[in-house]
LOKOLDO-473873 format. One record per residue (C-alpha): x, y, z. Coordinates in steps of 0.25 Angstrom, whole numbers, padded with zeros to 4 digits. Each point is the difference from the previous one (the first is absolute). Layout:
BEGIN
<pt><east>X</east><north>Y</north><up>Z</up></pt>
...
END
This chain:
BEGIN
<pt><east>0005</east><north>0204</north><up>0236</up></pt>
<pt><east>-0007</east><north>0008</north><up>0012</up></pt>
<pt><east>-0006</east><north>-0006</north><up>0012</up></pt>
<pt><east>-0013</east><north>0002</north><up>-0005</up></pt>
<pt><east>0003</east><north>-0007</north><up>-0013</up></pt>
<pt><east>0005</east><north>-0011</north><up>0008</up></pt>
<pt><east>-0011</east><north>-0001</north><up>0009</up></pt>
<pt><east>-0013</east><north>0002</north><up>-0012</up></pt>
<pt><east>-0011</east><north>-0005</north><up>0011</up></pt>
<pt><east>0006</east><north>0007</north><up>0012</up></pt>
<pt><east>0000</east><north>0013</north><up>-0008</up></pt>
<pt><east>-0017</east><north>0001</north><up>0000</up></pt>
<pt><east>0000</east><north>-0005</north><up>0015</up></pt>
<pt><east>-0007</east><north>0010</north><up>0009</up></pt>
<pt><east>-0001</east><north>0001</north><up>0016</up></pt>
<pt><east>-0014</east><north>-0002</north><up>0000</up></pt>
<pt><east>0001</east><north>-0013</north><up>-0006</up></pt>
<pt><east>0010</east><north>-0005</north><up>0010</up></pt>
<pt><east>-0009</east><north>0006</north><up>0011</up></pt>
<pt><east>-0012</east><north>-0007</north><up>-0004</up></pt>
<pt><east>-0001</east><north>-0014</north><up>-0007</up></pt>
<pt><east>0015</east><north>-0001</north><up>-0002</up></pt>
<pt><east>0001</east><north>-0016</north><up>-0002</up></pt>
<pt><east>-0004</east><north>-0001</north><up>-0015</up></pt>
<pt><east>0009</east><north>0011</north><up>-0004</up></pt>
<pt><east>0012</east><north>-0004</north><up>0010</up></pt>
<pt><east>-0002</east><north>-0016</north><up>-0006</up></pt>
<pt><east>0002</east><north>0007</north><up>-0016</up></pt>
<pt><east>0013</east><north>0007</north><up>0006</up></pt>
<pt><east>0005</east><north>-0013</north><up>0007</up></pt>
<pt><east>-0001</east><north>-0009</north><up>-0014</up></pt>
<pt><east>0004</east><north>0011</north><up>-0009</up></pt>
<pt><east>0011</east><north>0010</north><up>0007</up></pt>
<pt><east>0002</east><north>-0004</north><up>0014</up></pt>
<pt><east>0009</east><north>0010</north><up>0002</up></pt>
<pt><east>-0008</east><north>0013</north><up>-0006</up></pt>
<pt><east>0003</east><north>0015</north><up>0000</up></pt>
<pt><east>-0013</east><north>0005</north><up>0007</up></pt>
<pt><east>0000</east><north>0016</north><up>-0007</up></pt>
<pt><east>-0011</east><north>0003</north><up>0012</up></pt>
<pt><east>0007</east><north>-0005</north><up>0011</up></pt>
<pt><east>0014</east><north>0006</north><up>-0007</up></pt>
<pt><east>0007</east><north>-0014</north><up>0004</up></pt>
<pt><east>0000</east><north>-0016</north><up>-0003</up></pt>
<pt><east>-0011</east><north>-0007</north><up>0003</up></pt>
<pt><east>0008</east><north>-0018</north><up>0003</up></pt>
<pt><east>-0012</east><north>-0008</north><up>-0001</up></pt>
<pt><east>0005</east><north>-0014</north><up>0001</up></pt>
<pt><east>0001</east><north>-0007</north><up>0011</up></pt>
<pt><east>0015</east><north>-0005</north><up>-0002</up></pt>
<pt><east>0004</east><north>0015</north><up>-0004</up></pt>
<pt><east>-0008</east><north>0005</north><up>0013</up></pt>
<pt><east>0009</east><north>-0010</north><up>0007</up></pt>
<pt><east>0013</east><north>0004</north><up>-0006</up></pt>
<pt><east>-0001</east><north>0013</north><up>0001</up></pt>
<pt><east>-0007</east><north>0000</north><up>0017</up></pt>
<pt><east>0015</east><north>-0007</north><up>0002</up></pt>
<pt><east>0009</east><north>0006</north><up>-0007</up></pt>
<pt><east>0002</east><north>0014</north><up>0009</up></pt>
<pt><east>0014</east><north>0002</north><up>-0004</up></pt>
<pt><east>-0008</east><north>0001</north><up>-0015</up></pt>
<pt><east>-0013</east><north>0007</north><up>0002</up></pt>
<pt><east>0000</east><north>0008</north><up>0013</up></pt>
<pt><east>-0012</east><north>0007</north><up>0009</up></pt>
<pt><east>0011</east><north>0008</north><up>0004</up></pt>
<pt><east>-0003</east><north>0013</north><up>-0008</up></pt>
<pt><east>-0005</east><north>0013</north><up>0003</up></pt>
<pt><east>-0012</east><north>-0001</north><up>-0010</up></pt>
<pt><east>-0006</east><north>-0012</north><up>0009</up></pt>
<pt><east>-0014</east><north>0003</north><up>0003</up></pt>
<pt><east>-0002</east><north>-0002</north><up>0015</up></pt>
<pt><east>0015</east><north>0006</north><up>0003</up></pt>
<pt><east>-0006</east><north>0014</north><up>-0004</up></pt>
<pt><east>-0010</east><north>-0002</north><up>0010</up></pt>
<pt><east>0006</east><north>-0006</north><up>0013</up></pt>
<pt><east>0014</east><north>0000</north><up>-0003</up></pt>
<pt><east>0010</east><north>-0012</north><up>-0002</up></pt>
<pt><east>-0002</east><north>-0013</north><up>0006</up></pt>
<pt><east>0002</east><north>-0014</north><up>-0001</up></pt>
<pt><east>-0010</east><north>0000</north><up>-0012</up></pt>
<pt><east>0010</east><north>0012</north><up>-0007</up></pt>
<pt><east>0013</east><north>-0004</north><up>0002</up></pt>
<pt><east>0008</east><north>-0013</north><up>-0004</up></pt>
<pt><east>0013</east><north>-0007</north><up>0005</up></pt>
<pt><east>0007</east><north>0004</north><up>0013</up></pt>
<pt><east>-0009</east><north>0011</north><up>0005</up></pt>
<pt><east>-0012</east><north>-0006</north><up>-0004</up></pt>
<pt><east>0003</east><north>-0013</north><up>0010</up></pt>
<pt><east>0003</east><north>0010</north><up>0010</up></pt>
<pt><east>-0012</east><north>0007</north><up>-0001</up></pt>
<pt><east>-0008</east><north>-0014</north><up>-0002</up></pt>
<pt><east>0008</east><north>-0008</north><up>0012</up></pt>
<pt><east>-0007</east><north>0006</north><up>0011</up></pt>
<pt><east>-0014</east><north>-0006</north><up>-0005</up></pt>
<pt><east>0002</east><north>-0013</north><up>-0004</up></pt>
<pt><east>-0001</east><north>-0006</north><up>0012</up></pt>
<pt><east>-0012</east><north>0004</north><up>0006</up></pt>
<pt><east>-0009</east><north>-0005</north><up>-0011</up></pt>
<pt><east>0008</east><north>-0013</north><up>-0003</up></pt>
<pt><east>-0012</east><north>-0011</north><up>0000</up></pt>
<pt><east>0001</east><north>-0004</north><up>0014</up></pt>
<pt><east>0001</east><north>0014</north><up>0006</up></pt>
<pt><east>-0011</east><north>0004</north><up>-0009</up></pt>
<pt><east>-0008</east><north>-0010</north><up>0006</up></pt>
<pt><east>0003</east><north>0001</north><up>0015</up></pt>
<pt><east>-0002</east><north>0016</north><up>0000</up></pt>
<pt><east>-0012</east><north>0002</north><up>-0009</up></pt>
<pt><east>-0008</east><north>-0015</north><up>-0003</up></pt>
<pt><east>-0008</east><north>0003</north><up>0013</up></pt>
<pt><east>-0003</east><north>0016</north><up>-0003</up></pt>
<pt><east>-0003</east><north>-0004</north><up>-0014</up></pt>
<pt><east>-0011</east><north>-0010</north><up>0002</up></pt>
<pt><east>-0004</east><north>0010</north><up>0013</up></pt>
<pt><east>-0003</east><north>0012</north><up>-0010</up></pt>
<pt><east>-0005</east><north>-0007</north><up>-0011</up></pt>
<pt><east>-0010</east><north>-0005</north><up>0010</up></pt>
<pt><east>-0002</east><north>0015</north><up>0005</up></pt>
<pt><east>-0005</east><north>0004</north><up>-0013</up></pt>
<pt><east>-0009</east><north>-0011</north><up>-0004</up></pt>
<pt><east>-0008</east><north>0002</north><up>0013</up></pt>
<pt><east>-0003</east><north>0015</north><up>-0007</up></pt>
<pt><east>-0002</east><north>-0007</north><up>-0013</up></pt>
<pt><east>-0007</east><north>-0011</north><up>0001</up></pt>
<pt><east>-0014</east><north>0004</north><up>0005</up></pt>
<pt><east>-0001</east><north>0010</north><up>-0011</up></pt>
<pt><east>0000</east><north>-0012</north><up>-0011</up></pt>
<pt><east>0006</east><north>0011</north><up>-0009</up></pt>
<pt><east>0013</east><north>0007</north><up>-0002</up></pt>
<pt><east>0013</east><north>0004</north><up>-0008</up></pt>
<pt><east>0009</east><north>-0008</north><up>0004</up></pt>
<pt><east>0013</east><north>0006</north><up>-0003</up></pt>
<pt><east>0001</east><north>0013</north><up>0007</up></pt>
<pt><east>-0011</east><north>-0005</north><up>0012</up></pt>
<pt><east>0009</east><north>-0016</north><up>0002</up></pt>
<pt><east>0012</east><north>0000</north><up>-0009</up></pt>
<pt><east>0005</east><north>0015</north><up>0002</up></pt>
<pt><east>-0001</east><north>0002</north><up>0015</up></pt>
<pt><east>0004</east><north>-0015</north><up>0003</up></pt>
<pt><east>0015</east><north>0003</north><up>-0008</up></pt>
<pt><east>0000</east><north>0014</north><up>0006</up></pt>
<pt><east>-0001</east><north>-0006</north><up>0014</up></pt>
<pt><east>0009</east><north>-0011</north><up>-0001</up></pt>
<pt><east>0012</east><north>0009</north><up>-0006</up></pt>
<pt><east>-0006</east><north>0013</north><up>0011</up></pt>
<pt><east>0004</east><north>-0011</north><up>0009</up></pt>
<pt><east>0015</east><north>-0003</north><up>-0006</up></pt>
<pt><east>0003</east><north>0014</north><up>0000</up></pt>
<pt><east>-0005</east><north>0004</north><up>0013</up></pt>
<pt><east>-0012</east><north>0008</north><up>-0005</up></pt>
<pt><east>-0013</east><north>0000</north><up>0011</up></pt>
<pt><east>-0011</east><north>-0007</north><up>-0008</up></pt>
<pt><east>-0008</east><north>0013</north><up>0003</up></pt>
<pt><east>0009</east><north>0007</north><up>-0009</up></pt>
<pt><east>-0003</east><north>-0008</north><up>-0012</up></pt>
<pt><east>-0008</east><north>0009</north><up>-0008</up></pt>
<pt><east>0010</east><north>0011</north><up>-0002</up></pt>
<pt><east>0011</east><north>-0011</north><up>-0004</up></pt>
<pt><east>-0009</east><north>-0005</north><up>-0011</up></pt>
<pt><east>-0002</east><north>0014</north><up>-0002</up></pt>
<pt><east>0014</east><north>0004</north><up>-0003</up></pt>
<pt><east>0003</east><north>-0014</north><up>-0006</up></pt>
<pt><east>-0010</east><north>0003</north><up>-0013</up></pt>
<pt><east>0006</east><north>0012</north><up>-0002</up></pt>
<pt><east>0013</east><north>-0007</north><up>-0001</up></pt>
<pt><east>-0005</east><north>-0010</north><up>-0009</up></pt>
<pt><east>-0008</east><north>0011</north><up>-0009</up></pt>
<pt><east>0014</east><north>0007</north><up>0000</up></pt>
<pt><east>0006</east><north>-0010</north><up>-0005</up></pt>
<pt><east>-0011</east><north>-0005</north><up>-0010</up></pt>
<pt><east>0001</east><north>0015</north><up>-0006</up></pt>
<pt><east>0015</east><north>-0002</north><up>0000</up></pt>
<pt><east>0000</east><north>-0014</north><up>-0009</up></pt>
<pt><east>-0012</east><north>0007</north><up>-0010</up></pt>
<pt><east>0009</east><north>0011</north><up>-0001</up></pt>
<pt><east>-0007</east><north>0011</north><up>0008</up></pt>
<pt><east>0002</east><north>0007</north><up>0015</up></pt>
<pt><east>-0010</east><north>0004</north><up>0009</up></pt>
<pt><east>0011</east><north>0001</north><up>0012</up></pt>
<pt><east>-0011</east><north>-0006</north><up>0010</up></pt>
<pt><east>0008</east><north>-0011</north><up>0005</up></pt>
<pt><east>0011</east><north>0007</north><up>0004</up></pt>
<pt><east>-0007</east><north>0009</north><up>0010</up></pt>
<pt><east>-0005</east><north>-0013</north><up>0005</up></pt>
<pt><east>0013</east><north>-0007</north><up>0003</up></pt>
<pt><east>0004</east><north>0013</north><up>0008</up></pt>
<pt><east>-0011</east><north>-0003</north><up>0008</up></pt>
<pt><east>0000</east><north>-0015</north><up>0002</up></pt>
<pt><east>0016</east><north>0004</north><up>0002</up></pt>
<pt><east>-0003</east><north>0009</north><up>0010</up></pt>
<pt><east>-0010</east><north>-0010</north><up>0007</up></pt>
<pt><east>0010</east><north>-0011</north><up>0000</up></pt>
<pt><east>0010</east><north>0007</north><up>0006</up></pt>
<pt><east>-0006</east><north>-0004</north><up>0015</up></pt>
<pt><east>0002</east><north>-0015</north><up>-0003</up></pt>
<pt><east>0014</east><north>0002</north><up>-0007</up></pt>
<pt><east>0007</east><north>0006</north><up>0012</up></pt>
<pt><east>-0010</east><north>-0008</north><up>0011</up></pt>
<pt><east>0014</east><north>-0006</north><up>0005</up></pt>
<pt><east>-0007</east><north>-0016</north><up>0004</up></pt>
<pt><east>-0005</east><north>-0008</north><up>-0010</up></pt>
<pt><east>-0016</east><north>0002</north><up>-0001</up></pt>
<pt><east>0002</east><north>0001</north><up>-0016</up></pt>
<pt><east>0008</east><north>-0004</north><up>-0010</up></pt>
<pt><east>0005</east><north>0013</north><up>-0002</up></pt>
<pt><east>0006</east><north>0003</north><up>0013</up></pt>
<pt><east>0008</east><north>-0013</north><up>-0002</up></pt>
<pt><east>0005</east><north>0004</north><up>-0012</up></pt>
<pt><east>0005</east><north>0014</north><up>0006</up></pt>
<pt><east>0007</east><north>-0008</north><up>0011</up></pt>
<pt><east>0005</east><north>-0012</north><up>-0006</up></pt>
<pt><east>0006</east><north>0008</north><up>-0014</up></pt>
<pt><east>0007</east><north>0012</north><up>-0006</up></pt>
<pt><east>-0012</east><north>0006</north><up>-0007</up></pt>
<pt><east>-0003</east><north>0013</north><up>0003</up></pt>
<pt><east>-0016</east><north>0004</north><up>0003</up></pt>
<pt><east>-0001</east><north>0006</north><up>-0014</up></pt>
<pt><east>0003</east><north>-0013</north><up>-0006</up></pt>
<pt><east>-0008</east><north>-0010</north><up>0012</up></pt>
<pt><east>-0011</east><north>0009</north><up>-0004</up></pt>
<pt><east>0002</east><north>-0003</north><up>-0017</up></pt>
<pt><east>-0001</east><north>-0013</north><up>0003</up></pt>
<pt><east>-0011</east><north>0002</north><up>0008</up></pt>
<pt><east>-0007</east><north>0004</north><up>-0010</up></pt>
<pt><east>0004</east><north>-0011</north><up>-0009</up></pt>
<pt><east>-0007</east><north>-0009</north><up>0011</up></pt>
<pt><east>-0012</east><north>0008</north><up>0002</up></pt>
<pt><east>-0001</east><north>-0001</north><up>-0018</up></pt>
<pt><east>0002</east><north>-0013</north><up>-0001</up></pt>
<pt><east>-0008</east><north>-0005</north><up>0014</up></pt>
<pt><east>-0013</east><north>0008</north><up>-0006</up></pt>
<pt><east>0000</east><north>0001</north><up>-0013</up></pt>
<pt><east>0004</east><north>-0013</north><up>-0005</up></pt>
<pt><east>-0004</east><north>-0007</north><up>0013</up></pt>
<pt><east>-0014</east><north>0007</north><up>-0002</up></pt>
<pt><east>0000</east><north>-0004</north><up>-0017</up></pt>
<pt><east>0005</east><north>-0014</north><up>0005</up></pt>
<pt><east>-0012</east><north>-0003</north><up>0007</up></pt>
<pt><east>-0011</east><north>0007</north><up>-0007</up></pt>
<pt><east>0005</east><north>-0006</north><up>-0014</up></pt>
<pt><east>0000</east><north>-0013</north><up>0006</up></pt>
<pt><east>-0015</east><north>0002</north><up>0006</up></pt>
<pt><east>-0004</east><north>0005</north><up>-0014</up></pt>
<pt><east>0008</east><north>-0011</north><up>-0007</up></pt>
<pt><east>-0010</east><north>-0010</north><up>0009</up></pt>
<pt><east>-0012</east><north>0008</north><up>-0001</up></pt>
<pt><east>0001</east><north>-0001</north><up>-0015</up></pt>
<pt><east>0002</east><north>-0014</north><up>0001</up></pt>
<pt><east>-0013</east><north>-0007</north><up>0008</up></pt>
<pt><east>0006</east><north>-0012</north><up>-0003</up></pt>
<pt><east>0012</east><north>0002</north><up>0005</up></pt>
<pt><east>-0004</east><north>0008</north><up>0013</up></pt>
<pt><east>-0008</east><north>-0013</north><up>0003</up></pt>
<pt><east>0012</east><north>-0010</north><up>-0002</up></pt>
<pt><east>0007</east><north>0010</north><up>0011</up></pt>
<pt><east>-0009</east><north>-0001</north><up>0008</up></pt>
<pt><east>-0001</east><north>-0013</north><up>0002</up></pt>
<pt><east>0015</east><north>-0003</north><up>-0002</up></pt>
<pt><east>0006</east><north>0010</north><up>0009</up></pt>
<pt><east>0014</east><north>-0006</north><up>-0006</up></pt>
<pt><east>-0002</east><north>0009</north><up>-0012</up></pt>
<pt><east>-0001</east><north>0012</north><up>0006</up></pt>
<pt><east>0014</east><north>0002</north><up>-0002</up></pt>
<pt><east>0001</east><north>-0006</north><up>-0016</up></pt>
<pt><east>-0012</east><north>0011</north><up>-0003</up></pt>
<pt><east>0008</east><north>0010</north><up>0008</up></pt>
<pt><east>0012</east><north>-0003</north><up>-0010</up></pt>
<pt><east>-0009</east><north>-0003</north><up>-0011</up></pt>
<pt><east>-0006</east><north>0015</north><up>0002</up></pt>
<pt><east>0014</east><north>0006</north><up>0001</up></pt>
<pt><east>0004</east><north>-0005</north><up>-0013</up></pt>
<pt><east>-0011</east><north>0004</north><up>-0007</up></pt>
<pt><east>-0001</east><north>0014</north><up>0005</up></pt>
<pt><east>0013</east><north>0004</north><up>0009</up></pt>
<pt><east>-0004</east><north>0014</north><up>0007</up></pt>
<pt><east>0013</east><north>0006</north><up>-0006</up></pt>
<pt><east>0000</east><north>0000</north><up>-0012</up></pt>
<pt><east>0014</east><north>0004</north><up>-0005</up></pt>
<pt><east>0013</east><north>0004</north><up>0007</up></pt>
<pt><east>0009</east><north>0008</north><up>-0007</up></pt>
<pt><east>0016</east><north>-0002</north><up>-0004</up></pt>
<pt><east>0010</east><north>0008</north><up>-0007</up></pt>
<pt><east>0009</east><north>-0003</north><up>-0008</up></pt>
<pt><east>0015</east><north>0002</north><up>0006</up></pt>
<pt><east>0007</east><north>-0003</north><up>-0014</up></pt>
<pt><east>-0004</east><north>-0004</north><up>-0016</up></pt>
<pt><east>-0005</east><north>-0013</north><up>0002</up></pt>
<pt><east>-0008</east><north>-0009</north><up>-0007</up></pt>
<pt><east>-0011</east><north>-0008</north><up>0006</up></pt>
<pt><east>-0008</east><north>-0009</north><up>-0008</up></pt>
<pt><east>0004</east><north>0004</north><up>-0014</up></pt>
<pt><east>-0001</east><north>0014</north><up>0003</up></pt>
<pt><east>0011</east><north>0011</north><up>0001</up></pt>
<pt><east>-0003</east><north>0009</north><up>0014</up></pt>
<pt><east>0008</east><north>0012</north><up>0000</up></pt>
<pt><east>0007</east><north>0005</north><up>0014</up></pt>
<pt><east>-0010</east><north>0008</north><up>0008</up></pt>
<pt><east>-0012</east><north>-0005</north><up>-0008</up></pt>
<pt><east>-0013</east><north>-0004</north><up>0009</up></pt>
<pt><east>-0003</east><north>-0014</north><up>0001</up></pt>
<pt><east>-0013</east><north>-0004</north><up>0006</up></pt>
<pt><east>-0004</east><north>-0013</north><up>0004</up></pt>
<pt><east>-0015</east><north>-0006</north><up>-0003</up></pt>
<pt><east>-0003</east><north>-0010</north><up>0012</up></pt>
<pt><east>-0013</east><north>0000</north><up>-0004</up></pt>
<pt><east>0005</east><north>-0007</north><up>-0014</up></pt>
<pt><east>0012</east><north>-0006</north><up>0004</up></pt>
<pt><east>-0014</east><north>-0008</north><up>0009</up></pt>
<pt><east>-0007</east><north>-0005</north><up>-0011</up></pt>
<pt><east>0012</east><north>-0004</north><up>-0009</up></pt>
<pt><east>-0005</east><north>-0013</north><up>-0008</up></pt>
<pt><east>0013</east><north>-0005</north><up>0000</up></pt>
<pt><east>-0001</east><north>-0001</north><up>0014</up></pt>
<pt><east>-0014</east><north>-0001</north><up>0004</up></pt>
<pt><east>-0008</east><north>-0008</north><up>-0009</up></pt>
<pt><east>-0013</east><north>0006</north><up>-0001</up></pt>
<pt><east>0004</east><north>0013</north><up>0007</up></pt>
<pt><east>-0013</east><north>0007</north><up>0000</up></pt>
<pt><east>-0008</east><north>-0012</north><up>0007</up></pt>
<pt><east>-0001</east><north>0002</north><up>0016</up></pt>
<pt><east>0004</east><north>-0014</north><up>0003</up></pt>
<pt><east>0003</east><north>-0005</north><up>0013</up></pt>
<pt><east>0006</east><north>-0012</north><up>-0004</up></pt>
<pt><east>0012</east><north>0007</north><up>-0006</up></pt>
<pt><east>0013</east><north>-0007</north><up>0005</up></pt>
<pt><east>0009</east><north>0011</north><up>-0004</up></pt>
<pt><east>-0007</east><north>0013</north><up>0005</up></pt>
<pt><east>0011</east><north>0004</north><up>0008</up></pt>
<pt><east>0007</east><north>0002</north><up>-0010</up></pt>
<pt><east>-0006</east><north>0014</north><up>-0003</up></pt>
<pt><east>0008</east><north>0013</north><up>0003</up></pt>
<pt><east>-0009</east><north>0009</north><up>0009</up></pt>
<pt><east>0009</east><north>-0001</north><up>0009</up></pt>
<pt><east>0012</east><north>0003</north><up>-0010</up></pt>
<pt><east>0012</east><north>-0009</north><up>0002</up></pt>
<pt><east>0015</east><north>0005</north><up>0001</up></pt>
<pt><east>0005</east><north>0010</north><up>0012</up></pt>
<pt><east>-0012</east><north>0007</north><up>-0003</up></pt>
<pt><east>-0008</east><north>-0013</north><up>0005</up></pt>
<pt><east>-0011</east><north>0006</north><up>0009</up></pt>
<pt><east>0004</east><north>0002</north><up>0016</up></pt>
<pt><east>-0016</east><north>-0002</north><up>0004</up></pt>
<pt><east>-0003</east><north>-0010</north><up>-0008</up></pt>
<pt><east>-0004</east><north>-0010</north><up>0012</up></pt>
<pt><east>-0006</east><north>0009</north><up>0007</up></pt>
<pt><east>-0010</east><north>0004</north><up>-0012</up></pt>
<pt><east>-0003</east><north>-0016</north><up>-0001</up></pt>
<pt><east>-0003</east><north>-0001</north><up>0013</up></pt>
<pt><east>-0009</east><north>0011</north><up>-0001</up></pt>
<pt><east>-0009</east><north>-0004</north><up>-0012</up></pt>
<pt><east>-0001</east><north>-0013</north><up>0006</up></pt>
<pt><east>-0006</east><north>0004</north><up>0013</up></pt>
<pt><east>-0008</east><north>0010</north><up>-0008</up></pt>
<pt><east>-0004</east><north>-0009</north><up>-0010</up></pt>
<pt><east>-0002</east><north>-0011</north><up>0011</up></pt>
<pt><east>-0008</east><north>0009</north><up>0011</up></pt>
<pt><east>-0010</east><north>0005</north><up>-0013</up></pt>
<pt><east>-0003</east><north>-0012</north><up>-0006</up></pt>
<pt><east>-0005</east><north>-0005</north><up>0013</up></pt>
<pt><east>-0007</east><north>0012</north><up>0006</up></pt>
<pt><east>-0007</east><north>0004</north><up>-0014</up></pt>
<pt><east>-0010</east><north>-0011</north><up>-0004</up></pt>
<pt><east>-0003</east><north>-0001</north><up>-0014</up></pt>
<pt><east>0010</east><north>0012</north><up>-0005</up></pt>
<pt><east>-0002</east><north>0006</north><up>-0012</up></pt>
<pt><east>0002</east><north>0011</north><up>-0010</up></pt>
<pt><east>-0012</east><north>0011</north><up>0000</up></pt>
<pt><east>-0005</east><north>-0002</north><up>-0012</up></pt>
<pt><east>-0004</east><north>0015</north><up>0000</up></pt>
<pt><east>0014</east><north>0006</north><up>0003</up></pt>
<pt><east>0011</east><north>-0006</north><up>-0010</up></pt>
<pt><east>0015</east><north>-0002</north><up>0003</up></pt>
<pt><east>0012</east><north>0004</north><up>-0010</up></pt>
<pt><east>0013</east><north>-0002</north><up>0004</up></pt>
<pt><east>0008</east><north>0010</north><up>-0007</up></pt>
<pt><east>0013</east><north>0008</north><up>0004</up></pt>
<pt><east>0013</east><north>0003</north><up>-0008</up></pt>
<pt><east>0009</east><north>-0002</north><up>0011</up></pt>
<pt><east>-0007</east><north>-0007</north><up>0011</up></pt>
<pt><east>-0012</east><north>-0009</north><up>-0005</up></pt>
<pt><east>-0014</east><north>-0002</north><up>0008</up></pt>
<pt><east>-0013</east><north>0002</north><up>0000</up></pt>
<pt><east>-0004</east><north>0016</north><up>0005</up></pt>
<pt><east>-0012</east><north>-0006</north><up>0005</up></pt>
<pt><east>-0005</east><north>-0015</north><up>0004</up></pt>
<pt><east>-0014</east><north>-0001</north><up>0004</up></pt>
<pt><east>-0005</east><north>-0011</north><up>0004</up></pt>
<pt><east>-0014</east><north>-0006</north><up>0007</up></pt>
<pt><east>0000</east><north>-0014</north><up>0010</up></pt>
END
């Protein structure tokens, strides 16, 4: 029996259905073959939560470690490539400077300080797009400021940081444009300034001084900082405003309970994490969940249906910011892989979220302009406007 004969729902599956409204689709998968051979993705698709689970701690089993890993073809290895000992070296340098209190003391006050600087551009306008004119440039600020990047310079890196994520879209999808390559030289190029700066201004120079890693490699998990510091800071926040935008009811409830803030920043995480999948390979023949995986064969993990798994989440597709067990989603990942920035990304969509609620009086969608989330790799909506 063939993979496809094996997987009979996953062999008529196409990229633009998992780009666009992928939740029905992804829901049939994860009661019928949570662990489906995707011919358009040339991999398995895990679906279920506690497969998604297994398999995100179980590195020995299913590795990133491999040279087919998308973002490795762009920027090189990193902590997000590599596993066992020389992925905690190349992770050690970072963990503590974005452990909570850290995160906190360095950038609560030039969190709530930018988010402020942009509202007083947004506000009198009583229109927007709120992704790349709030969301966007308030994580690129906050992670310029982490590597040592002048906020002036912000432009070019969100420049050079959506050619990297295009690259590595085109890469998962199965096609090349090379852009993001290019880009990474550049950014690389850039960061070499705050890598060999000798004090301690960014985080990069007290990785050069305080570990074995070469520039190269500083700069690659640079750009692994800079990736997830935008892109899924940035689809953090905008999902999470869109989430409350769609949800008068609920947006009211935050507003006058500032306590839930944080349950419908989880809530919103849940129900539409800003990555997607992450992908794994198999080290070995294993089986997981019933389903024999030969070695080298692509695994790719659904964060967004291992989120709404109704044998975890009852009613997974209601927004619902009474949900006791949010937490429990995967947007982070979990296992070695767990994400390094991930309380630095909380506190920024809470000042953000925080600092636009209060500013914007009687934010809402524009009627005129819909938002669709969408995206194979990294979900959010291209465009969010909004009236107030």
């Amino acid at each position: 029996m063939t993979r496809g004969d094996r997987s009979p729902l996953g062999a008529s599956v196409t990229v633009a259905q998992l780009e666009h409204d992928p939740h029905p689709l992804l829901a049939r998968l994860r009661e019928r073959e949570p662990v489906s051979w995707i011919q358009a993705l040339d991999g398995w698709l895990v679906t279920r939560h506690d497969l998604v689970l297994e398999a995100m701690r179980s590195p020995t089993t299913f590795t990133v470690d491999d040279p087919r890993f998308s973002t490795a073809q762009v920027i090189g290895p990193s902590m997000l490539s590599l596993d066992g000992a020389e992925h905690e070296r190349h992770r050690a340098p970072f963990v503590a400077p974005f452990r909570a209190v850290a995160v906190r003391d360095r950038f609560a006050d030039e969190a709530r300080c930018e988010a402020r600087r942009l509202l007083d551009e947004l506000e009198p306008r009583g229109a927007g797009e709120l992704r790349r004119s709030f969301a966007g440039p308030l994580a690129a600020a906050i992670v310029a400021r982490a590597l040592g990047v002048a906020r002036g310079e912000v432009p070019s890196m969100l420049a050079w940081y959506d050619a990297i994520v295009a690259t590595v879209t085109e890469i998962t999808a199965g096609t090349d444009g090379g852009s993001g390559r290019e880009a990474f030289a550049a950014l690389r190029e850039r960061l070499e300034a705050a890598i060999g700066h000798g004090g301690r201004t960014s985080l990069l120079a007290a990785a050069a001084s305080g570990s074995a890693l070469s520039h190269d490699q500083i700069a690659s998990n640079a750009a692994v900082l800079l990736f997830g510091g935008i892109e899924t800071t940035e689809g953090m926040i905008v999902n999470a405003i869109l989430e409350l935008l769609r949800d008068p009811d609920a947006l009211r409830r935050v507003g006058r309970e500032p306590g839930l803030l944080d349950p419908a920043i989880e809530e919103s995480l849940r129900l539409e994490p800003a990555a997607a999948v992450v992908d794994r390979y198999a080290t070995g023949a294993t089986v997981l969940g019933g389903t024999e995986i030969a070695r080298g064969e692509l695994v790719r993990l659904s964060i967004t249906a291992a989120n709404r798994d109704p044998q975890v989440f009852a009613h997974p597709d209601r927004f619902d910011l009474t949900r006791t067990n949010a937490r429990r989603h995967l947007a982070f990942a979990q296992g070695p892989h767990v994400c390094v920035g991930v309380h630095l990304a909380r506190l920024e969509a809470r000042t953000g979220l925080e600092e636009l609620l209060a500013r914007l009086p009687d934010l809402r969608l524009d009627p005129q302009r819909p938002a669709e989330v969408r995206g194979l790799v990294f979900r959010k909506p291209v465009t969010l406007h909004a009236v107030w």
